[in-house]
Biopython code that builds the backbone (N, CA, C, O; Angstrom):
import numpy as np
from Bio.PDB.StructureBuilder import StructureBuilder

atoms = [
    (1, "UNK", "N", (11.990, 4.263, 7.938)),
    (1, "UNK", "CA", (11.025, 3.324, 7.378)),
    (1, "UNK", "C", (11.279, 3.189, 5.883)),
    (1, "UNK", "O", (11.677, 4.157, 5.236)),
    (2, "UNK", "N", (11.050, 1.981, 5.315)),
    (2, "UNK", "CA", (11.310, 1.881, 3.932)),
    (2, "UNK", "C", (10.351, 2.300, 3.053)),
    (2, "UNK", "O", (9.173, 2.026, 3.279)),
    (3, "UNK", "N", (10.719, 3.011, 1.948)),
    (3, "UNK", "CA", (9.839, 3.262, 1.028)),
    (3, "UNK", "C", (8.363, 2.703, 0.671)),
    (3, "UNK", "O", (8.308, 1.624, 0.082)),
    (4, "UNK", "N", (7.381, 3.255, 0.936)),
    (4, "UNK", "CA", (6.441, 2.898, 0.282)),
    (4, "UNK", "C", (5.679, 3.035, -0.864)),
    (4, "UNK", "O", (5.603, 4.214, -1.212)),
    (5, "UNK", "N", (5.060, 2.224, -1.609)),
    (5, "UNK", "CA", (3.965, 2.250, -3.199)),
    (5, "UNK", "C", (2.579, 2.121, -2.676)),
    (5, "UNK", "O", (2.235, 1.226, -1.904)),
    (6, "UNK", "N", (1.774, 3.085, -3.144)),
    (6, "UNK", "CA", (0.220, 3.211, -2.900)),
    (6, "UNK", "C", (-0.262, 3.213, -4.393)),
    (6, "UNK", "O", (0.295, 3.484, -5.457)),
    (7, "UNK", "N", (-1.078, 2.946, -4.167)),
    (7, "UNK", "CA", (-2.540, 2.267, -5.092)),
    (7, "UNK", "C", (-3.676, 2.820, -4.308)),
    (7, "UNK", "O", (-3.794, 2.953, -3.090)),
    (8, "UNK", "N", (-4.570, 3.145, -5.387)),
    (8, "UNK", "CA", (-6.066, 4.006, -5.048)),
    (8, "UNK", "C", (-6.933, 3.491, -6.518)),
    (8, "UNK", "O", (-6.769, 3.761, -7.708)),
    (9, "UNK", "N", (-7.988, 2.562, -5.723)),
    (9, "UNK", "CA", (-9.377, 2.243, -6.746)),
    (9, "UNK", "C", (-9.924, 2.820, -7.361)),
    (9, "UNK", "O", (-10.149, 3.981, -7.021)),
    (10, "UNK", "N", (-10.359, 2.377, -8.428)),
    (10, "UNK", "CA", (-11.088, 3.973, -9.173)),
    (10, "UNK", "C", (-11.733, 4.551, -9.136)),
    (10, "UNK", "O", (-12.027, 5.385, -9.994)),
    (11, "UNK", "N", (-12.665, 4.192, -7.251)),
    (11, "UNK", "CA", (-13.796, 5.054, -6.993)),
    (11, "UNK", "C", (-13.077, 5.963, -5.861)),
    (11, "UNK", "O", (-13.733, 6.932, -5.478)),
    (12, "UNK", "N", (-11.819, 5.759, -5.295)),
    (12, "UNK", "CA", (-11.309, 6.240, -4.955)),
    (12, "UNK", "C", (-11.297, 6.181, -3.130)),
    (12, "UNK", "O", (-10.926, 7.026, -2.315)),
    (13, "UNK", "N", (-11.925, 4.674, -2.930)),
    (13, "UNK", "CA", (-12.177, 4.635, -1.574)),
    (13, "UNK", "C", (-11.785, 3.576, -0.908)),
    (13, "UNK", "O", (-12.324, 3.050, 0.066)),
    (14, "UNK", "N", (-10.722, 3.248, -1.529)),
    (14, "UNK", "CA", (-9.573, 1.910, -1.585)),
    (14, "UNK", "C", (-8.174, 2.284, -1.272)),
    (14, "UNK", "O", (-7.996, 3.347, -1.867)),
    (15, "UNK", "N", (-7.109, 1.961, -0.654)),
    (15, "UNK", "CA", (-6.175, 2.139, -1.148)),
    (15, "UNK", "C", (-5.240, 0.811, -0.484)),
    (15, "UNK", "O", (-5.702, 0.002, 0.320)),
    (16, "UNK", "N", (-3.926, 0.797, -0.979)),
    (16, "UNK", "CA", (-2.937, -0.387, -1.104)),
    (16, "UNK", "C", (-1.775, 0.284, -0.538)),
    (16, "UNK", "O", (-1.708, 1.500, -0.720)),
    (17, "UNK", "N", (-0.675, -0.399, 0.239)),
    (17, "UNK", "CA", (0.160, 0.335, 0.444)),
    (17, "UNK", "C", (1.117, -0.957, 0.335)),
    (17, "UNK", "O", (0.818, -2.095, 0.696)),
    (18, "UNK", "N", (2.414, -0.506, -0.280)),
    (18, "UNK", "CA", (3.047, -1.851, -0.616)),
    (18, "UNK", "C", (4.463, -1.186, 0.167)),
    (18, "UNK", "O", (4.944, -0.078, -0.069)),
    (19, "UNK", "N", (4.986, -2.230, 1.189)),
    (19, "UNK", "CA", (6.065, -1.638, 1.459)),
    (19, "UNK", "C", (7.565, -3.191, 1.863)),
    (19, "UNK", "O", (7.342, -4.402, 1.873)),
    (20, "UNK", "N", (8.319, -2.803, 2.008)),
    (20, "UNK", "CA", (9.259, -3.800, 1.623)),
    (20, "UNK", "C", (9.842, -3.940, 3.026)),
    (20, "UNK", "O", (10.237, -2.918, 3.587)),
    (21, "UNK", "N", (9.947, -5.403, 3.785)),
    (21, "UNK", "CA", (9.912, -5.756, 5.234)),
    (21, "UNK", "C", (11.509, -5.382, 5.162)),
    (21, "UNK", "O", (12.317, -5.954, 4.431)),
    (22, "UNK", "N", (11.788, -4.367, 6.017)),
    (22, "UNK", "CA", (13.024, -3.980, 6.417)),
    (22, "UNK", "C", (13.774, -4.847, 6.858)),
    (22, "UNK", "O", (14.964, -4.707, 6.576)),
    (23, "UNK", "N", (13.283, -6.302, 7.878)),
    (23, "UNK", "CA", (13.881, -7.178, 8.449)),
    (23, "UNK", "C", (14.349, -8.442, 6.914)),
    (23, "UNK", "O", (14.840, -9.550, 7.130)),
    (24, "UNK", "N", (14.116, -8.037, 5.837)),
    (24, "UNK", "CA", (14.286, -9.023, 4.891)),
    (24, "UNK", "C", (15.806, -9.439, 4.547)),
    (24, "UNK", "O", (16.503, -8.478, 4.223)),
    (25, "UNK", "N", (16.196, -10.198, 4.553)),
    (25, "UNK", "CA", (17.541, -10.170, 4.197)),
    (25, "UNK", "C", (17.668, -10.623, 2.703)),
    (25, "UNK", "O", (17.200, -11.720, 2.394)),
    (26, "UNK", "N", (18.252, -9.868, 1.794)),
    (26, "UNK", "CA", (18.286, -9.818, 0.482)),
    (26, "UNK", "C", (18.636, -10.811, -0.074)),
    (26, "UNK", "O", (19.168, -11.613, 0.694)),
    (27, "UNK", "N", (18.560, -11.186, -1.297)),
    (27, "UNK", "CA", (18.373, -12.153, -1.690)),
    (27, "UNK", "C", (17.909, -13.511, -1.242)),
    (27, "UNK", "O", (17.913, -14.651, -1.708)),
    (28, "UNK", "N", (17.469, -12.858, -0.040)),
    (28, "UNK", "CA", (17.525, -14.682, 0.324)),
    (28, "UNK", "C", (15.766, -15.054, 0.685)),
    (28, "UNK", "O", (15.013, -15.859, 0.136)),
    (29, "UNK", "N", (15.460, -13.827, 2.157)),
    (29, "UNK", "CA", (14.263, -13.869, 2.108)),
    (29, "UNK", "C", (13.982, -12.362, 2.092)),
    (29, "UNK", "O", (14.452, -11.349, 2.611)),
    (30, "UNK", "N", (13.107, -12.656, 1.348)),
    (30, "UNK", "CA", (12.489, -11.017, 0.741)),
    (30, "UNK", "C", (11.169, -10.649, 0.621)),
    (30, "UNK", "O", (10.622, -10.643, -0.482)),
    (31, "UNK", "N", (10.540, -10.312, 1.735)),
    (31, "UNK", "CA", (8.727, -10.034, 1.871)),
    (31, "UNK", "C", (8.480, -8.458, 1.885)),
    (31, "UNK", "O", (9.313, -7.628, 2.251)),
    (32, "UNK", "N", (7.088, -8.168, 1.386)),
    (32, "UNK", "CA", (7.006, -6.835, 1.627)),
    (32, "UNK", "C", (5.463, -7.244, 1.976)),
    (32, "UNK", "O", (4.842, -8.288, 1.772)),
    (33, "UNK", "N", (5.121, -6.098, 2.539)),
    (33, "UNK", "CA", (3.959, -5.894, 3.035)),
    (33, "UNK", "C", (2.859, -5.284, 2.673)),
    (33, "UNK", "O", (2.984, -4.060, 2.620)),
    (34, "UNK", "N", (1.519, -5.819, 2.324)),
    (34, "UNK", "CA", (0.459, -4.820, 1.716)),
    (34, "UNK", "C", (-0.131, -4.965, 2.990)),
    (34, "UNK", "O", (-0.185, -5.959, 3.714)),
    (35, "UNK", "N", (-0.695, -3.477, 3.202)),
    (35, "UNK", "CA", (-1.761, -2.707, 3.717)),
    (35, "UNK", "C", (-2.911, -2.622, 2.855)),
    (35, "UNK", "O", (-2.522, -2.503, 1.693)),
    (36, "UNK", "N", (-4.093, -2.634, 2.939)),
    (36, "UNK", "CA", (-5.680, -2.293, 2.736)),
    (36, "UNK", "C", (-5.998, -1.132, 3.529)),
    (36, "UNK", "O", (-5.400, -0.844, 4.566)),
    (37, "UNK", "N", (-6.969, -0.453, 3.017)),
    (37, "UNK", "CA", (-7.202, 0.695, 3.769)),
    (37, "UNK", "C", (-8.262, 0.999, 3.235)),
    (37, "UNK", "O", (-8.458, 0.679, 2.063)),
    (38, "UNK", "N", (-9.198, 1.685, 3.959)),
    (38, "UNK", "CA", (-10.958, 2.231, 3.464)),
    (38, "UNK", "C", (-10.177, 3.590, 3.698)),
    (38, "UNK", "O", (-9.153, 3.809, 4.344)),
    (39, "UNK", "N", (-11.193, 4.636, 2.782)),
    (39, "UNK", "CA", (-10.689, 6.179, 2.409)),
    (39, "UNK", "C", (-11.684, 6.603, 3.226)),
    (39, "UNK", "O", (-12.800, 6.437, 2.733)),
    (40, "UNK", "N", (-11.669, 7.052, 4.213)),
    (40, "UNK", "CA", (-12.805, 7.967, 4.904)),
    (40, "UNK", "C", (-12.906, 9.421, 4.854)),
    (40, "UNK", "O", (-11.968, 10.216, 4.792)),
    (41, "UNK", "N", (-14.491, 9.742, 4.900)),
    (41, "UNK", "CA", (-14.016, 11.567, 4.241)),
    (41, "UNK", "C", (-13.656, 11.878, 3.045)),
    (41, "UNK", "O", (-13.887, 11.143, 2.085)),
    (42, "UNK", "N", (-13.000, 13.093, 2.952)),
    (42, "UNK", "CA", (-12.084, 13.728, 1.890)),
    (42, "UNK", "C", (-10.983, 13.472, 1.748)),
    (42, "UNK", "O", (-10.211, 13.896, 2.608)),
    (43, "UNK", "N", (-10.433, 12.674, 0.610)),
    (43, "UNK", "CA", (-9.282, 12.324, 0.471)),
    (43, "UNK", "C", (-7.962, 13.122, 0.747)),
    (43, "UNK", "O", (-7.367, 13.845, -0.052)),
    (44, "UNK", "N", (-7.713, 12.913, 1.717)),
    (44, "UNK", "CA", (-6.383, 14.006, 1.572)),
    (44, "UNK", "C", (-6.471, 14.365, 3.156)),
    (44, "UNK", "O", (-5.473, 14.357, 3.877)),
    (45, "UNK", "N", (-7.719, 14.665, 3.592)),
    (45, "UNK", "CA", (-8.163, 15.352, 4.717)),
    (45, "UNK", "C", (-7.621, 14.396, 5.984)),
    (45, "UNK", "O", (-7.098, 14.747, 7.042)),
    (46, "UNK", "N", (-7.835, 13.505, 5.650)),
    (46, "UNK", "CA", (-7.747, 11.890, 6.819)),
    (46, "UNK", "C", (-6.840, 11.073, 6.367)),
    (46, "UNK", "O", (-6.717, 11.000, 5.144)),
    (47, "UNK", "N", (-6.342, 10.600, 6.867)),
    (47, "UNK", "CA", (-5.462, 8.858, 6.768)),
    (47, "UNK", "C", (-6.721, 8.211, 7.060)),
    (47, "UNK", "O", (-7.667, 8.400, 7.824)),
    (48, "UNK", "N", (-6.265, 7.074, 5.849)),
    (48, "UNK", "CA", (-7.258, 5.535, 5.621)),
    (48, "UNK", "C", (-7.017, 4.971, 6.456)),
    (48, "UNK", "O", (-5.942, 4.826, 7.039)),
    (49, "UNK", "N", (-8.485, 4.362, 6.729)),
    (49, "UNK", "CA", (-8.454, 3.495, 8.058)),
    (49, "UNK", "C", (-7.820, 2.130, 7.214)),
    (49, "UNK", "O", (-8.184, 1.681, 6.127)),
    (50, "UNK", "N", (-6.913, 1.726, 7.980)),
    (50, "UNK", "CA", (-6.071, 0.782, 7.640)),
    (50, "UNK", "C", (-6.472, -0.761, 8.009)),
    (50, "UNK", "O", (-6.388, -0.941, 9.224)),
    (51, "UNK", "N", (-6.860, -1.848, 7.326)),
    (51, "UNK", "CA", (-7.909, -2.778, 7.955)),
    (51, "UNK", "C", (-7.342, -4.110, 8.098)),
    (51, "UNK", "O", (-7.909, -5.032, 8.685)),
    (52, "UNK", "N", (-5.987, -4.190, 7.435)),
    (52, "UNK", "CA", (-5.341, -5.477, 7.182)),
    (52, "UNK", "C", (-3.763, -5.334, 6.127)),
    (52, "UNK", "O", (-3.451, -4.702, 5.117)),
    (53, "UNK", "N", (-2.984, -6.448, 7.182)),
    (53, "UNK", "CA", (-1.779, -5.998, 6.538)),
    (53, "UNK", "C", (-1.573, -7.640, 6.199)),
    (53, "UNK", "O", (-2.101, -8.468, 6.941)),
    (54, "UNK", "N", (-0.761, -8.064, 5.016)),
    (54, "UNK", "CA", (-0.357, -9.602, 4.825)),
    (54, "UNK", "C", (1.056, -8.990, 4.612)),
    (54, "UNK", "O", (1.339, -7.793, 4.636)),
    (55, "UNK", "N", (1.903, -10.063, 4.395)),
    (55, "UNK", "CA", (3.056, -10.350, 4.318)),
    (55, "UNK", "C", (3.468, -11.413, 3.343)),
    (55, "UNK", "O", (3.700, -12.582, 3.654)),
    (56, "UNK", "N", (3.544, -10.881, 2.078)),
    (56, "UNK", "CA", (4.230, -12.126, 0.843)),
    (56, "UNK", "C", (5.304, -12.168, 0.236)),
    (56, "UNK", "O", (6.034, -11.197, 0.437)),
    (57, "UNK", "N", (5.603, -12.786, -0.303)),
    (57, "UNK", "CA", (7.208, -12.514, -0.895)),
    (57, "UNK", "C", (7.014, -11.665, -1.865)),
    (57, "UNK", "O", (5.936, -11.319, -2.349)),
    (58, "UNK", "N", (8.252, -11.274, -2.193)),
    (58, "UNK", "CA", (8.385, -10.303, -3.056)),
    (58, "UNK", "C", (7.981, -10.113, -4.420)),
    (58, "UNK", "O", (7.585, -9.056, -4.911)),
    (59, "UNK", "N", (8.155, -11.594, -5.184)),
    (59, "UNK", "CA", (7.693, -11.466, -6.463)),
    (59, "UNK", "C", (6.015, -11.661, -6.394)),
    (59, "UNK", "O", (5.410, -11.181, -7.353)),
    (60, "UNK", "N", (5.476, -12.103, -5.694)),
    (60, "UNK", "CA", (4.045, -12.247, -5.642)),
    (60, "UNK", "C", (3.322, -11.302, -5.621)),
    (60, "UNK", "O", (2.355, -11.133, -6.364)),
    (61, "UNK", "N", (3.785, -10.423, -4.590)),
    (61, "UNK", "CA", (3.783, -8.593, -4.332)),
    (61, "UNK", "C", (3.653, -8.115, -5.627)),
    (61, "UNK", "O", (2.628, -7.545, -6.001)),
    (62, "UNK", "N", (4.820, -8.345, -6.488)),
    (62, "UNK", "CA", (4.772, -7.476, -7.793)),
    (62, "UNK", "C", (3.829, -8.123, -8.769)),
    (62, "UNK", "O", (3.461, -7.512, -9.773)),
    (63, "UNK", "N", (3.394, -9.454, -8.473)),
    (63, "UNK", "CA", (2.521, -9.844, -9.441)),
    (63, "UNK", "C", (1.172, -8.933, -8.930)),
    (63, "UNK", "O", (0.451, -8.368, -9.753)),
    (64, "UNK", "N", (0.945, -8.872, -7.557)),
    (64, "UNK", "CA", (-0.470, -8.032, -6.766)),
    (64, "UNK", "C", (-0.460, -6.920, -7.365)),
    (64, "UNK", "O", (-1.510, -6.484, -7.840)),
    (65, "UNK", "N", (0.383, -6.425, -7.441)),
    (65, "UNK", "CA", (0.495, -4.663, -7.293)),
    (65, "UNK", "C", (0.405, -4.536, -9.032)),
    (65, "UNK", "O", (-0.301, -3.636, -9.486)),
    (66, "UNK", "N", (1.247, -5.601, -10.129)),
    (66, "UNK", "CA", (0.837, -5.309, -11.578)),
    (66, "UNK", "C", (-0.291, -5.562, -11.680)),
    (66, "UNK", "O", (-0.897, -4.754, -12.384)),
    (67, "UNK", "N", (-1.280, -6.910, -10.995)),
    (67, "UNK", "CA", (-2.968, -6.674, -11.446)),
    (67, "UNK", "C", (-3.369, -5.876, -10.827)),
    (67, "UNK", "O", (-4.438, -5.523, -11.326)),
    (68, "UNK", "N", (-3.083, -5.172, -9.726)),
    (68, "UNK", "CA", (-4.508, -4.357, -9.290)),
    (68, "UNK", "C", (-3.895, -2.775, -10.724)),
    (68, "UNK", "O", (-4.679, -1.898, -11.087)),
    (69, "UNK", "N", (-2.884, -2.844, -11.062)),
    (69, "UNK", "CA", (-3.135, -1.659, -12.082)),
    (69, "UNK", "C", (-3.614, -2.290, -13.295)),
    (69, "UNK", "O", (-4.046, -1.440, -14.074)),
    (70, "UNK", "N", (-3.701, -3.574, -13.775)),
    (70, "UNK", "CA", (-4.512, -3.718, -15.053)),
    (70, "UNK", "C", (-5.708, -3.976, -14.816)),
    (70, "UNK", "O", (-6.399, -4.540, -15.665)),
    (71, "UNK", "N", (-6.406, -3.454, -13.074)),
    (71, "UNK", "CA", (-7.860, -4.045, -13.181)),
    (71, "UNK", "C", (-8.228, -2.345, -13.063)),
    (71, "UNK", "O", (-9.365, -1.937, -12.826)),
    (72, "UNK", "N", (-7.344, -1.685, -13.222)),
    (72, "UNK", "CA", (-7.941, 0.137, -13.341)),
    (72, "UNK", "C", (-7.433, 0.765, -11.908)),
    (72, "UNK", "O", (-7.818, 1.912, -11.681)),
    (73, "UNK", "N", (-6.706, 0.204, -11.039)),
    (73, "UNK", "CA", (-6.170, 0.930, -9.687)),
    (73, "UNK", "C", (-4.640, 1.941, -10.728)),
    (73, "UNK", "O", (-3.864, 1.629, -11.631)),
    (74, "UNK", "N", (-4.816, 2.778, -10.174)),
    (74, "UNK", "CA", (-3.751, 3.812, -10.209)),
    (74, "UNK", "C", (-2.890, 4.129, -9.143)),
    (74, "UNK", "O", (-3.348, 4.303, -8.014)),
    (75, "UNK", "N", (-1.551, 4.233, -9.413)),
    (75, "UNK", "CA", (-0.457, 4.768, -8.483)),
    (75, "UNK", "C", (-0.941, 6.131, -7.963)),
    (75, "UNK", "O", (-1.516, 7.023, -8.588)),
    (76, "UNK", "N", (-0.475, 6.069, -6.329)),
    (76, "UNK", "CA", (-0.730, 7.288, -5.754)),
    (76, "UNK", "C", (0.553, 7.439, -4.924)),
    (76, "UNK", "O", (1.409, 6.639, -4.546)),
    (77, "UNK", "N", (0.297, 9.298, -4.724)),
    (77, "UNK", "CA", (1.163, 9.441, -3.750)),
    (77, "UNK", "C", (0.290, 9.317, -2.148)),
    (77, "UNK", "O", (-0.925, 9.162, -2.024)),
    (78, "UNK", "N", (1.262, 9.432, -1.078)),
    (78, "UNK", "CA", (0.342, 9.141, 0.508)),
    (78, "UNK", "C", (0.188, 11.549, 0.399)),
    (78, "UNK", "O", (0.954, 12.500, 0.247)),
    (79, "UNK", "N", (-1.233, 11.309, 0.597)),
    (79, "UNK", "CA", (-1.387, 12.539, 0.428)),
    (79, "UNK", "C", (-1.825, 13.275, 1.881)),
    (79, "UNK", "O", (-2.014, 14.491, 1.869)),
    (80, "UNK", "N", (-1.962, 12.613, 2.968)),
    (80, "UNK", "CA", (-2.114, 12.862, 3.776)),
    (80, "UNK", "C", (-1.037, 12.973, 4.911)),
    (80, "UNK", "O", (-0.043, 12.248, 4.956)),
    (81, "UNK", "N", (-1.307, 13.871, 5.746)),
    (81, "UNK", "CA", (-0.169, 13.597, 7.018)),
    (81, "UNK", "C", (-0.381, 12.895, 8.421)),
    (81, "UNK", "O", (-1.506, 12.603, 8.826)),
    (82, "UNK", "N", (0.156, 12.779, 8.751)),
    (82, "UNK", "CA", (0.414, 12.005, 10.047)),
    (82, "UNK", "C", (-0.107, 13.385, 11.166)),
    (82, "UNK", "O", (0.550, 14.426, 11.157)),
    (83, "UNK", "N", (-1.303, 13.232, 12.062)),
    (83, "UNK", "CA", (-1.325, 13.946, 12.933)),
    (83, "UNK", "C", (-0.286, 14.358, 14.079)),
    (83, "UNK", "O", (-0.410, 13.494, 14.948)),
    (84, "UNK", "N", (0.592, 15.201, 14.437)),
    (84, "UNK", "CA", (1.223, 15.672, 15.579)),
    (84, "UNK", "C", (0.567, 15.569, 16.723)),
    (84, "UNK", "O", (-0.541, 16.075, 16.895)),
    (85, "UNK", "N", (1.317, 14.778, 17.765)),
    (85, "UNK", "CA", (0.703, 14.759, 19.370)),
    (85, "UNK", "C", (0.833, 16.433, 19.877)),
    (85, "UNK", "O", (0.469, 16.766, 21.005)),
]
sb = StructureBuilder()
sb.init_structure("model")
sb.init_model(0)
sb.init_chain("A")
sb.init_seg("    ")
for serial, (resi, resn, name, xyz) in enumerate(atoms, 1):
    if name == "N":
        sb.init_residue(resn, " ", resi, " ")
    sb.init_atom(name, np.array(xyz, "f"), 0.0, 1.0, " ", f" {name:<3s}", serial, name[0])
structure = sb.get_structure()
């Protein structure tokens, strides 16, 4: 899976997940994907319920992802794990 960028609101019950559509073919068409997510619980404890994913091009993405940090969202790491079956 390709790298992902997270973002967390400053109340801390938000988060963004920006990730780059593997099927993109470079230079030509180039989308990545934001995720939304509500923080349930203790951060860390749970994976965000995940509520909506869009699909935009790439530079639009980076315009999203530079305002939500000049409106006070901060870079995060994914601090949680993936439950084992």
């Amino acid at each position: 899976m390709a790298k992902s960028y997270w973002l967390i609101n400053t109340n801390r019950s938000e988060v963004k997940r920006f990730t780059k559509n593997d099927k993109s073919i470079e230079g030509v068409f180039e989308y990545m994907f934001i995720d939304s997510g509500n923080i349930v619980g203790v951060l860390g404890k749970e994976p965000p319920v995940m509520t909506t994913t869009v699909s935009v091009e790439i530079e639009l993405a980076r315009e999203i992802y530079e305002r939500l940090l000049s409106q006070g969202w901060r870079k995060t790491e994914e601090v949680w794990t993936e439950k084992k079956s």
